[in-house]
N, C-alpha and C positions, 0 to 999 in steps of 0.2 A: 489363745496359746495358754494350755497349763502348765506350769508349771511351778516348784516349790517356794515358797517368799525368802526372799531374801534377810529381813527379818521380821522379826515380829514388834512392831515400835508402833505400841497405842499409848494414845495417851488420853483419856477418858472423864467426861463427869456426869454423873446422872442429871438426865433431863427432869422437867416439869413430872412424869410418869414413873419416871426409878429408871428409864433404860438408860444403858450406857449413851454419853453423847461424845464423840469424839473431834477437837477441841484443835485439830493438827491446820486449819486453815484461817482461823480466826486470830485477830490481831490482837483480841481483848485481853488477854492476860496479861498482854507487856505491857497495858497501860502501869501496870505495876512494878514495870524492871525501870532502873535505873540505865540513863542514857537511850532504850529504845523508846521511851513514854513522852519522850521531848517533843516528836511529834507524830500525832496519829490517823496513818496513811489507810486509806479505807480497802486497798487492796494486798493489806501486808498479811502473816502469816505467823506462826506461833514461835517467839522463842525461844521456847522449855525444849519443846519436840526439836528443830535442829539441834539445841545443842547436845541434846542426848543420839543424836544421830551421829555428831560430829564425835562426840567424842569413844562411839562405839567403833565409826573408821576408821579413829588413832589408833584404836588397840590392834587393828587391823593391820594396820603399817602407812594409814595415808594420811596425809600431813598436809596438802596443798587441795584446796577446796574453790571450786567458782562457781557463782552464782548470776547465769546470763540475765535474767531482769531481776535484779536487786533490790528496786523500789527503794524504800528509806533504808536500808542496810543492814537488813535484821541480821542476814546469812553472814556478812563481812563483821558482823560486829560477835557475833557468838563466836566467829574462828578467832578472832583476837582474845574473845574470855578463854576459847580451848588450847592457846597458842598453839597454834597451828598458820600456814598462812594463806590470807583467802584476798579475792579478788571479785569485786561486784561491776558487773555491767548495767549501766540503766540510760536507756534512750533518750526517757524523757528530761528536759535540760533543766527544769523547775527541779524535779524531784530529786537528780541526782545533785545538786546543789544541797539538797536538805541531807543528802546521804553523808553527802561531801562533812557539812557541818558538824553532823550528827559526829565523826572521826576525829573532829578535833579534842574530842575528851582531854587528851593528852596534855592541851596546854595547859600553863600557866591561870589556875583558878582565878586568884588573886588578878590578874592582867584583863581577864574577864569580867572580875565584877566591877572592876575600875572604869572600865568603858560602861560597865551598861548604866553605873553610877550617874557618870556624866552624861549619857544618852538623856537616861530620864529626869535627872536638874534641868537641862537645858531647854526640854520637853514642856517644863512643867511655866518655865521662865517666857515660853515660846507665845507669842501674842496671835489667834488665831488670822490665817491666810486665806484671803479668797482662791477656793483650788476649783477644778476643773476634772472631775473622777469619772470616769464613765456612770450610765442608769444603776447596772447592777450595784453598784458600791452606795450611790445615793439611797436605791433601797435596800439596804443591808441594816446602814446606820443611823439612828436619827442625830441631827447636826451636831448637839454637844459630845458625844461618842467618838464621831467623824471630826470632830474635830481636835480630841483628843486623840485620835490614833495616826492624826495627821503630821500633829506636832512632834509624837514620837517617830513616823517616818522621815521628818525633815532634820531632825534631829541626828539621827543614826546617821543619816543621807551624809550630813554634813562632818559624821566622823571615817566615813568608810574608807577603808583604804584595802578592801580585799585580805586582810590580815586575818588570824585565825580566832585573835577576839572580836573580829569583825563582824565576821562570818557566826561564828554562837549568838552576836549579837542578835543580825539579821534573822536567824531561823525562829529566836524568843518571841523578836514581835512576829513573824510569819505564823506563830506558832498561838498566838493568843488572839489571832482573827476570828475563829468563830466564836469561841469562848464570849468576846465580847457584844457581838451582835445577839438583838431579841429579834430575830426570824428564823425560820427555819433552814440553818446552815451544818444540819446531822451530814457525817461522815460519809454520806455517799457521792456520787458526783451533779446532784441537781441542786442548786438554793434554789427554796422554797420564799418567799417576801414575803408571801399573806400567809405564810405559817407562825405562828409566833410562840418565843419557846419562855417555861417558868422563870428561868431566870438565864440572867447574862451578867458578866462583870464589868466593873469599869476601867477603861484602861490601862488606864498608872497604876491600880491595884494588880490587876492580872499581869504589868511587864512585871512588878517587885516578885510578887510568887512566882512567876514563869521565871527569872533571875536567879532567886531564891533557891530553885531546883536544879535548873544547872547547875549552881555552883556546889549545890549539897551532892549528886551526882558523880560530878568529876572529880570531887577531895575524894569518894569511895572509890571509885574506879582506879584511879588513881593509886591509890591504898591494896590492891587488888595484884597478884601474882604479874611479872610483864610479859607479855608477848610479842611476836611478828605484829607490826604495824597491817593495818590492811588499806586497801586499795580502792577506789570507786572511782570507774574512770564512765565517763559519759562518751556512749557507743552503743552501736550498734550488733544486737543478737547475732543478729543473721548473718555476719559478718565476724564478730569478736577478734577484730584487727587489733586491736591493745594486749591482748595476750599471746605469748610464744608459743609454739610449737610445741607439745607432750606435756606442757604444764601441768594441768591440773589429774589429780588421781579419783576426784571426787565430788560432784554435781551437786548443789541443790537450788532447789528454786521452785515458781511457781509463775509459769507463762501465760499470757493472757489467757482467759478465756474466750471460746465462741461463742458471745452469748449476747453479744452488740452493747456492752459497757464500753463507752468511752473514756478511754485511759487518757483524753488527754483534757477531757473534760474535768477532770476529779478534783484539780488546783485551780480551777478559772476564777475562784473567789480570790485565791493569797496570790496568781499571779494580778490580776488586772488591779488589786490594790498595788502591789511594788512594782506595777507599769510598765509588766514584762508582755502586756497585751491590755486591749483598747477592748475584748468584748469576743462576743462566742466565735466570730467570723475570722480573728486573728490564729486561731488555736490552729489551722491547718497548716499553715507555712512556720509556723511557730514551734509546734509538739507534734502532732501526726502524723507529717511525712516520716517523721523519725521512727515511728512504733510500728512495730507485726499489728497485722492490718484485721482484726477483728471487731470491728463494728461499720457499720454500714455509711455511715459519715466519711469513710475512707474512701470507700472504693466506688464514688459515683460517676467519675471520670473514665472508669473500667469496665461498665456496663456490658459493652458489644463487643469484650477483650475476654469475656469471661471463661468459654470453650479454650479459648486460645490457652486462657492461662492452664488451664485443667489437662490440657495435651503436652505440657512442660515434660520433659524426659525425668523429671527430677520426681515427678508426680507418679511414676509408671506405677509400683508397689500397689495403689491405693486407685488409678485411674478409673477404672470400671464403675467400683462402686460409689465415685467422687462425683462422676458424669452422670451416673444413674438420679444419684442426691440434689444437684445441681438443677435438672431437669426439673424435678419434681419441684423444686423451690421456685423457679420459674416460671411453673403452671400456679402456682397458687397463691403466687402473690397478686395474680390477678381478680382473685378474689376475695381482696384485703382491700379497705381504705387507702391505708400508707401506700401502697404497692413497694416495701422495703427491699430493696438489691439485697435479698441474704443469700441468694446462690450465688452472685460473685463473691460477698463476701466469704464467704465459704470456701471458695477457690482459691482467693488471695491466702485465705488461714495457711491454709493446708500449706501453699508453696511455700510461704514464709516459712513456717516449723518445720519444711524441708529443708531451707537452706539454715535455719538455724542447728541441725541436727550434722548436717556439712560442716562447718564452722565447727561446733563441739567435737567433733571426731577428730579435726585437725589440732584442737590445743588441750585434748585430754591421751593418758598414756590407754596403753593396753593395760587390761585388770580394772579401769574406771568403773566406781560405781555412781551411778545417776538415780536421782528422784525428784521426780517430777508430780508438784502435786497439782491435780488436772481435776474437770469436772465436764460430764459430757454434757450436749445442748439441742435443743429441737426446735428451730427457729420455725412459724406456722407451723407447730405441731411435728414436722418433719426431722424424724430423729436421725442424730448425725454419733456415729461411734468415734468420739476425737480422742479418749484413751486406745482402743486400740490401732486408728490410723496413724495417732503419733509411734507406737512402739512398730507399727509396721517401717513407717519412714526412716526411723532410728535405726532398724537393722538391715535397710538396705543403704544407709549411711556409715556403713561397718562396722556399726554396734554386733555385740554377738547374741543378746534373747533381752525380750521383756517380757516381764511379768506386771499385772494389776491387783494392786491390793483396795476394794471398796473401802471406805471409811465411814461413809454417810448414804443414807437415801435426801434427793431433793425433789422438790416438787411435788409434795407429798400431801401438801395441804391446799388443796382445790379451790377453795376462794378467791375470786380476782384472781386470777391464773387465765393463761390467753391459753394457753392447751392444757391437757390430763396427761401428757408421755412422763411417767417415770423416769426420773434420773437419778445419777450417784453423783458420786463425788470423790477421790480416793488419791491415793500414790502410785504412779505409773515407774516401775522398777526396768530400769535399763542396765545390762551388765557389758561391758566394756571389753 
């Protein structure tokens, strides 16, 4: 579908070779904002470019912004710098906790560092405990580490009361878990044990400075024009049961991709230290069934559902060449080791971003604009168009036209690459 951009919103830095790199999906520049660097979420997306987004909306006339997977609260927390008022959805129960936290800006600095005071005295005062951690944790830490960050969990533990200096508390030490292991615990969603990284800090050092920055944080924010409070409520996309009717005038976000990243893999370090899971086998009944179903760890109970799923009336828009895709993934995964279910996952995707696209139509007004930042994928090589299957689903969800603005080429560099298919990367422009 051609059609004119809706606008034109780059935001750019020259790469290694002088060409422009555009910088609209990567989380890395807010390690530098204040309140979103508290913690950093391997799937989050750039705060400069929403809030130049948002605040080109206002000029527009829209004023109420949702964001359906939220992750750590970038979208919810820029409409609060834009006052404006916004509403993040996030499935995952770990994450939207850290979103959750991340909103407590608001409180009582002083109230904050008084607890985390006490946290860390107590911590320090704490005579170490015979504990019982799962493998992974044992190799993350060697024992004097582990057993400093033990102290400060029993610590905290012993002050929690679900309060909102609680809660900052919790997210500081969630928040200086990799930081202080020497293994390789990089931002994406595998620890690495027999990786081992230059340097690591030591605990009580890294909760003072992780402390330190919230509080220095929240006194600026704080300091900062006020606005509408925002919202992160933990729910479901596909659904967006927490939000009313016509709400929102104004979308952003950035939906899973199909590209068999497991979203609920990404926190299996900071949940099974705070004992929200026992190990990789808890993560399904735990975080998955809650998430749009793009990775192949979801849908293996779906296997001989997969057709079925693909004939869903919700599907029709797309069904041809979903079943065509489907097949093909089917035929060739039996020519892989893995033999990886990615045509049902693939199936699963697609419905889900159809009923998530249902859902949006129901609590956004007429004149919504939506952006969706998206990236297409070619699971065995087999290339799937998921920007223009989603704007397809979109306008037979009563959206009225989408457009695609490219941002990036991916897969561009052939080494250790499981296929050569060309991919992008971009903003997928829904208009309402």
């Amino acid at each position: 579908m051609k059609q004119q951009l809706l606008f034109d919103l780059t935001e750019r830095e020259p790469d290694s070779v002088g060409q422009a790199r555009d910088v609209t999906s990567t989380f890395q520049d807010n390690l530098a904002l204040p309140i979103h660097r508290w913690f950093r979420y391997s799937a989050g997306f750039s705060a400069l470019w929403v809030r130049d987004l948002i605040e080109k909306q206002k000029s527009e006339g829209r004023h109420r912004v949702l964001d359906p997977f939220a992750g750590s609260g970038t979208v919810v927390l820029e409409g609060e710098g834009c006052q404006v008022e916004s509403i993040g959805i996030e499935s995952h129960p770990f994450v939207s906790r850290i979103a959750k936290a991340k909103l407590q800006w608001r409180q009582s600095a002083n109230e904050f560092h008084a607890l985390a005071r006490l946290v860390l005295d107590k911590a320090l005062k704490n005579t170490p405990k015979a504990y019982n951690y799962p493998p992974l944790i044992e190799k993350c830490y060697p024992p004097a580490t582990l057993d400093a960050l033990d102290s400060l969990r029993r610590a905290w533990k012993d002050n929690s009361d679900r309060s909102p200096a609680s809660e900052l508390v919790w997210l500081v030490l969630v928040a200086i878990l990799r930081e202080c292991s020497p293994v390789g615990t990089a931002q994406w969603q595998y620890v690495l044990p027999k990786k081992t990284k230059a340097k690591n800090l030591h605990p009580h050092g890294a909760f003072r400075a992780k402390t330190s920055l919230f509080n220095g944080d929240m006194v600026w924010r704080q300091g900062q024009p006020p606005g509408p409070s925002g919202v992160i409520e933990c729910d479901d996309a596909r659904t967006c049961s927490s939000v009313p009717d016509d709400w929102a005038d104004l979308v952003i976000s950035s939906p899973p991709y199909a590209n068999n990243y497991d979203y609920a893999d990404a926190t299996r370090l900071e949940m099974t230290f705070m004992g929200d899971v026992d190990g990789w086998g808890c993560l399904q009944d735990t975080v998955r069934k809650h998430l749009v179903r793009s990775c192949t760890q979801h849908v293996s109970p779906l296997v001989k559902m997969t057709f079925e799923i693909v004939s869903s009336p919700i599907l029709a828009p797309i069904a041809k060449e979903l079943t065509e895709t489907c097949k093909k993934l089917e035929r060739e995964r039996e020519s892989h080791g893995g033999k990886k279910n990615y045509h049902t996952m693939i199936a699963a995707y697609f419905k889900d971003m159809a009923e998530v696209w249902m859902a949006l139509r129901r609590v956004t007004t007429r004149g919504t604009v939506v952006c969706f930042v998206v990236g297409d994928s070619a699971p065995y090589g087999v290339y799937v168009p998921v920007d223009r299957w989603l704007g397809e689903l979109a306008v037979a969800a009563g959206f009225k036209s989408f457009t695609f603005e490219k941002t990036r080429d991916r897969n561009v560099k052939w080494k250790n690459r499981k296929h050569r298919v060309p991919l992008h990367e971009g903003r997928l422009w829904v208009k309402g």
